[in-house]
N, C-alpha and C positions, 0 to 999 in steps of 0.2 A: 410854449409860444407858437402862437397860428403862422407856418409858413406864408410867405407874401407868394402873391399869383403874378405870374410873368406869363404876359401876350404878344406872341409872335404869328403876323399874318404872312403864307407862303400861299404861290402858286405850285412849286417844287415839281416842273412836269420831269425833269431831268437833276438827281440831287447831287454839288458839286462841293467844295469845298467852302465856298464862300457861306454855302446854307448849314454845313456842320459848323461853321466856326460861331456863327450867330446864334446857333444854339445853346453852344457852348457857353455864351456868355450870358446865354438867358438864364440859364441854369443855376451860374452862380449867385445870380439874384435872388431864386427862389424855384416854384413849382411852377414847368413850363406847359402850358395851354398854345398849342398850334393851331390859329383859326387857319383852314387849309382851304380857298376856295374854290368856290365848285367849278364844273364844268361850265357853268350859264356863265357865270361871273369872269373867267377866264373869257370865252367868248364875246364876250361884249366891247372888249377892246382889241386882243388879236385874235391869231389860229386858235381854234380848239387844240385841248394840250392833246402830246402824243397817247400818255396814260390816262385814264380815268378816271376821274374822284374815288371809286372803290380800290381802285391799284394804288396811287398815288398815298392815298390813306394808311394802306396796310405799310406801303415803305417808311412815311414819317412815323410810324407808331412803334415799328420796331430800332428806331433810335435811342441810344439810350439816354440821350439827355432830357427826352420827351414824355412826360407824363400821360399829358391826355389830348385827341385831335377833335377840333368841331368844323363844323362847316363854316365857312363863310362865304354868306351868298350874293355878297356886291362887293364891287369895288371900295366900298364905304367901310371903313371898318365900326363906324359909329353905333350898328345897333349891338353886336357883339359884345362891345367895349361896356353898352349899357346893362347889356346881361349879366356878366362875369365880371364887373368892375374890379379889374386887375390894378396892382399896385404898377405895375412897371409896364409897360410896350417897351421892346427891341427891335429896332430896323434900321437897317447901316444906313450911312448918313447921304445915298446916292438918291435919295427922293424928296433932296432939297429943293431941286432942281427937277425940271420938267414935269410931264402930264401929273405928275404924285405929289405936288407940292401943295394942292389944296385936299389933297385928303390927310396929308402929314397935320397941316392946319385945323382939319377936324380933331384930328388925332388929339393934338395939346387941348383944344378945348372943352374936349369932355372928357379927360383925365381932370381937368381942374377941379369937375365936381366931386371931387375925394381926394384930391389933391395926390393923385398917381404921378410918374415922373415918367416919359421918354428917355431910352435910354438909346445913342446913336451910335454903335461903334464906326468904327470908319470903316469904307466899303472895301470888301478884299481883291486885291490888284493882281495881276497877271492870271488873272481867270478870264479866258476868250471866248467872249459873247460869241465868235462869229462861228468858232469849234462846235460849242452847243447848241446855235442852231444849225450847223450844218448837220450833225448826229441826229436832230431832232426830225430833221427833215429826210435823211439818208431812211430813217426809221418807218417814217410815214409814205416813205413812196413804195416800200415795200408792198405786194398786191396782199397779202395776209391784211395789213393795217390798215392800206386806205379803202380797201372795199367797204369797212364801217364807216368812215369818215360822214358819209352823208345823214347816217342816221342818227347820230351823234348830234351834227348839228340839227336837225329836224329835232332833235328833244333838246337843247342848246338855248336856241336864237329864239324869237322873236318869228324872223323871216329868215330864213335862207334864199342867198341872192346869186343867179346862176348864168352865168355868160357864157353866149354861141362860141366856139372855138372848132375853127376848120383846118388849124395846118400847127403845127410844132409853135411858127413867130405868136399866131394866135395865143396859143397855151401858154406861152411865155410871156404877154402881156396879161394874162388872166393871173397868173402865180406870182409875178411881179407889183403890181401895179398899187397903190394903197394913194387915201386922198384925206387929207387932213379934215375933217368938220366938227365942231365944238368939242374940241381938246381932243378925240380920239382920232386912230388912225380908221377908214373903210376899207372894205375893200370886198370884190369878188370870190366867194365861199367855191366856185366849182366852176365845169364847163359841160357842156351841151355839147354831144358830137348830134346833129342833124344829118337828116337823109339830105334835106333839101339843101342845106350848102356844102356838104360834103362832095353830092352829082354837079352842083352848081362849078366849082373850084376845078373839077377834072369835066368840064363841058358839054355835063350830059345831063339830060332832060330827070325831073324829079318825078321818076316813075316806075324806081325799083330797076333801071339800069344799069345802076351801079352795085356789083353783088357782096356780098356778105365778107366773102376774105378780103376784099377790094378796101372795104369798110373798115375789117380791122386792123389791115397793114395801115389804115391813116389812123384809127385811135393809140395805136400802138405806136408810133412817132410821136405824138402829142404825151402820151404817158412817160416817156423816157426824159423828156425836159422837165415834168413837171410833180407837184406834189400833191395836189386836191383835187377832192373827189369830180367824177363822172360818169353824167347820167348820159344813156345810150337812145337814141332813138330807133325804134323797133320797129316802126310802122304796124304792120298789123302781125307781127312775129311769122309771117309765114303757115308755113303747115304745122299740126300739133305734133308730126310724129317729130322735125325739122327744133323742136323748143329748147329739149336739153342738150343738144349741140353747141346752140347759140347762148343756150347759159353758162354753160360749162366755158366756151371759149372767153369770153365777157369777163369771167371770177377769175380766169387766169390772168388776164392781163390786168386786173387790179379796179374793174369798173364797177361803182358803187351802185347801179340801177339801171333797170328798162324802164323804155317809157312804148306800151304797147296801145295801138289807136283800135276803137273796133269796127275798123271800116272791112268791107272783102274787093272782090274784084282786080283789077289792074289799078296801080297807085295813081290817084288824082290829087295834088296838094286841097289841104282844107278852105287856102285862102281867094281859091279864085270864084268866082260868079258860079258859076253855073254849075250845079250840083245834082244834075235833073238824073244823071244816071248815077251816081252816087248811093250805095248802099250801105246799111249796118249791117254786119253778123247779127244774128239771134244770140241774144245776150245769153241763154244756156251754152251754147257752144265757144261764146270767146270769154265765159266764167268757166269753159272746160281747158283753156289755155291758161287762165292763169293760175291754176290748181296743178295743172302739166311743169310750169315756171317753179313754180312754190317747192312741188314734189322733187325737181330736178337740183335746186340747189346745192350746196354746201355746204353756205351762210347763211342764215338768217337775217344776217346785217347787212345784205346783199338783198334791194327794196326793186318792187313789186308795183310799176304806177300804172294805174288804167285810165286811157284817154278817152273819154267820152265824147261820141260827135253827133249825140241830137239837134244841139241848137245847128250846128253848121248842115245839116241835111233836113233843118226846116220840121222836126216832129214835136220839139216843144219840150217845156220846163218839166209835166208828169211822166215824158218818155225819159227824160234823164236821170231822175229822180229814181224810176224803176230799176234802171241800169246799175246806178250807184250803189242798190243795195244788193243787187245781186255779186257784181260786185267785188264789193266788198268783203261780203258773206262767201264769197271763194279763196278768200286771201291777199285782194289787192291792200297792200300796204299805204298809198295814195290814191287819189284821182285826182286826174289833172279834166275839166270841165271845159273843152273848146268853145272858141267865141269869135267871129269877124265881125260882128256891131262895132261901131266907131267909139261907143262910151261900155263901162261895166257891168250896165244896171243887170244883164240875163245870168253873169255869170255870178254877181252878188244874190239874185234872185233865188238860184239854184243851191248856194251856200245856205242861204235862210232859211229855207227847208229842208235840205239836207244835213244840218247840225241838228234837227229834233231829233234825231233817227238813230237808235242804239248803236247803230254799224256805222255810226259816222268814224273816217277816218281823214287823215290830212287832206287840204286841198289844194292845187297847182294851178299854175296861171301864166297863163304865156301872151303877154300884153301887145300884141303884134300891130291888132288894128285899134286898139284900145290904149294906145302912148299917153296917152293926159294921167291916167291914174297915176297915184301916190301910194308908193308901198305901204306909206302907215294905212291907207285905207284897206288894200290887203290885208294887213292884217287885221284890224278893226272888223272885217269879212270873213275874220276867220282862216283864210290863206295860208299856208304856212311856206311858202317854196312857189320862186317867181323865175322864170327863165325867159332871159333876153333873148329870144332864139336864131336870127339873124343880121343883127345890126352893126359886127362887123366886119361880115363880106359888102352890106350895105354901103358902108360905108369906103371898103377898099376902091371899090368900082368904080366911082366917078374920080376919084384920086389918081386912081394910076389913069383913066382914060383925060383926064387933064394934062398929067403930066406927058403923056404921048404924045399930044394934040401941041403941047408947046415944043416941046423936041421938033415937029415934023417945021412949026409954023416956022419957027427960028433957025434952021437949021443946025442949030448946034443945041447943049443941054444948059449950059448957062445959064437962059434964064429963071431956068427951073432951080437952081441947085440953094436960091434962097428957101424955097418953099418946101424945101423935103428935108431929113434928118444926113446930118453926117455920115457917111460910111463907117469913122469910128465907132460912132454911135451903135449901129449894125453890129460891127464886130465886138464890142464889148458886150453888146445884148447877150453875144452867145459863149456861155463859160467856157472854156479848152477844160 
């Protein structure tokens, strides 16, 4: 008599009791098939798991209840189901309720067509969600694990979506924060430490005044709060000899990437007017820095972005194009392609030709003066990794300079005290 097929879908980033016990009872039904989903799949609705589908894999296989694991590569379990038309699905009865309730409903209606049966055990109780994510998280803030985190998502997502953070509260608004849209939760994938609001924040002009251990004593507060990846702003990395210093310091404190510009001279921000004395390195020499980067590593999962600033120094779409390939062809793992035009079109330009090109690798986008665009359009572009990069020191600034402005006008803080957040509010923000 042909064993019946029993289908159990698992994320299993962390394997607990509630996940043995559901096996258990898959087993008894018959031969169990663990659709185990991927990485992308996982990502589509929360964090990237701590393990990866290759880890993750090798633990459910050596259980013994479990025959055999496949992937599952959506939320859906539907095409899976279609493949392997298993007599039985097992999943405890807690996805009656909430974001799982219409996939449970997939579920029953295409068992129908062979007439398979959901089988619900009741969900296992005194297992603490809030344990396993704190382990999970304990795990990933480790500088070993989150140095990949970015690259991870960069082969993950769609978009990876990356917000400016300049002080510890920042980074905690980044790691916290998630916003309900069509049934999933959002949220911000990482943070931007910037030169320009890092100097901004401590009152000094954006022009490499603020020096390097300066820099990492503040990325190094912000990492201690938090759990996701961070890409470092390098400016022009300095001197070649100066590169494996600053990479080495970067891997230690757990940063997932540089972001290096190939501008020389004394640091002028990108976004102002006037560019007249504004120069590039000779793209041999700043493709000899990031081969200097590459060489200096540790990790490999520790990413490599090159900022291109032709368009912003006025030399045009075939000077960028050349840059890009070179490059590339040195080991930059990204490029990020600068733009102050008010709409997308030079940096979508730049992507159109640049995707014909063998050495095409990911491409970044830092929407500064260009706010109208729509990430799906980035990606549609091609885009893979979008960084808000200062919008909110932006935004801190007229807030607090309001709220001064009423303190002085009223002499007292009253009337302000509707418009700001609670003090409790503050102090539960920050765990003891």
């Amino acid at each position: 008599m042909k064993k019946k097929i029993v289908y159990v879908g698992l994320s299993a980033d962390i394997i607990h009791e509630g996940h043995i016990n559901i096996l258990k009872i898959a087993k008894s039904y018959g031969t169990v098939v663990v659709g185990l989903l991927t990485d992308e799949a996982i990502a589509s609705y929360k964090n990237i798991p701590h393990l990866n589908f290759k880890r993750r894999k090798i633990i459910i296989q050596n259980i013994k209840y479990v025959k055999k694991v496949i992937p599952q590569n959506t939320l859906d379990y539907v095409p899976n189901l279609n493949l392997i038309k298993p007599d039985y699905v097992v999943h405890g009865d807690d996805w009656k309720k909430g974001v799982q309730k219409k996939t449970r409903q997939r579920v029953i209606q295409t068992l129908k067509k062979w007439s398979g049966k959901l089988i619900e055990p009741r969900y296992t109780k005194n297992i603490s969600s809030t344990i396993i994510k704190n382990k999970i998280l304990e795990l990933s803030a480790q500088p070993q694990n989150r140095i990949s985190l970015l690259k991870r998502l960069m082969l993950s997502k769609d978009i990876v979506r990356i917000l400016e953070s300049h002080n510890s509260l920042t980074g905690l608004i980044i790691e916290n924060l998630k916003v309900a849209k069509k049934n999933k939760d959002i949220e911000f994938d990482g943070m931007w430490s910037s030169s320009l609001t890092d100097s901004a924040t401590k009152g000094k002009p954006d022009n490499s005044s603020v020096d390097f251990s300066a820099r990492v004593n503040s990325l190094n507060d912000m990492m201690d709060v938090t759990t996701k990846p961070l890409i470092f702003d390098a400016d022009n990395g300095g001197q070649l000899e100066h590169l494996p210093f600053l990479v080495r310091s970067l891997e230690r404190s757990g940063v997932s990437a540089l972001i290096m510009e190939d501008k020389i001279g004394l640091k002028k921000n990108s976004l102002f007017k006037d560019q007249k004395n504004t120069k590039q390195d000779k793209p041999e020499l700043f493709a000899k820095k990031i081969r200097q980067i590459c060489n200096s590593r540790n990790s490999n999962d520790f990413l490599v972005i090159a900022r291109i600033e032709s368009f912003i120094v006025g030399k045009g779409l075939k000077d960028a194009i050349m840059r890009a390939e070179i490059y590339s062809k040195a080991g930059a793992d990204a490029i990020l392609i600068h733009s102050k035009e008010k709409t997308p079109a030079e940096i979508f330009s730049f992507a159109k030709e640049f995707k014909k090109s063998k050495n095409f690798v990911p491409l970044v986008s830092v929407p500064s003066t260009y706010s109208k665009v729509y990430e799906k359009d980035l990606i549609k572009n091609g885009f893979k990794l979008v960084i808000y990069a200062n919008q909110l020191l932006r935004a801190a600034y007229p807030a607090m300079v309001s709220t001064a402005k009423t303190i002085l006008t009223n002499s007292r803080a009253f009337e302000i005290d509707k418009k700001i957040i609670p003090i409790k509010q503050i102090i539960n923000l920050i765990k003891e």
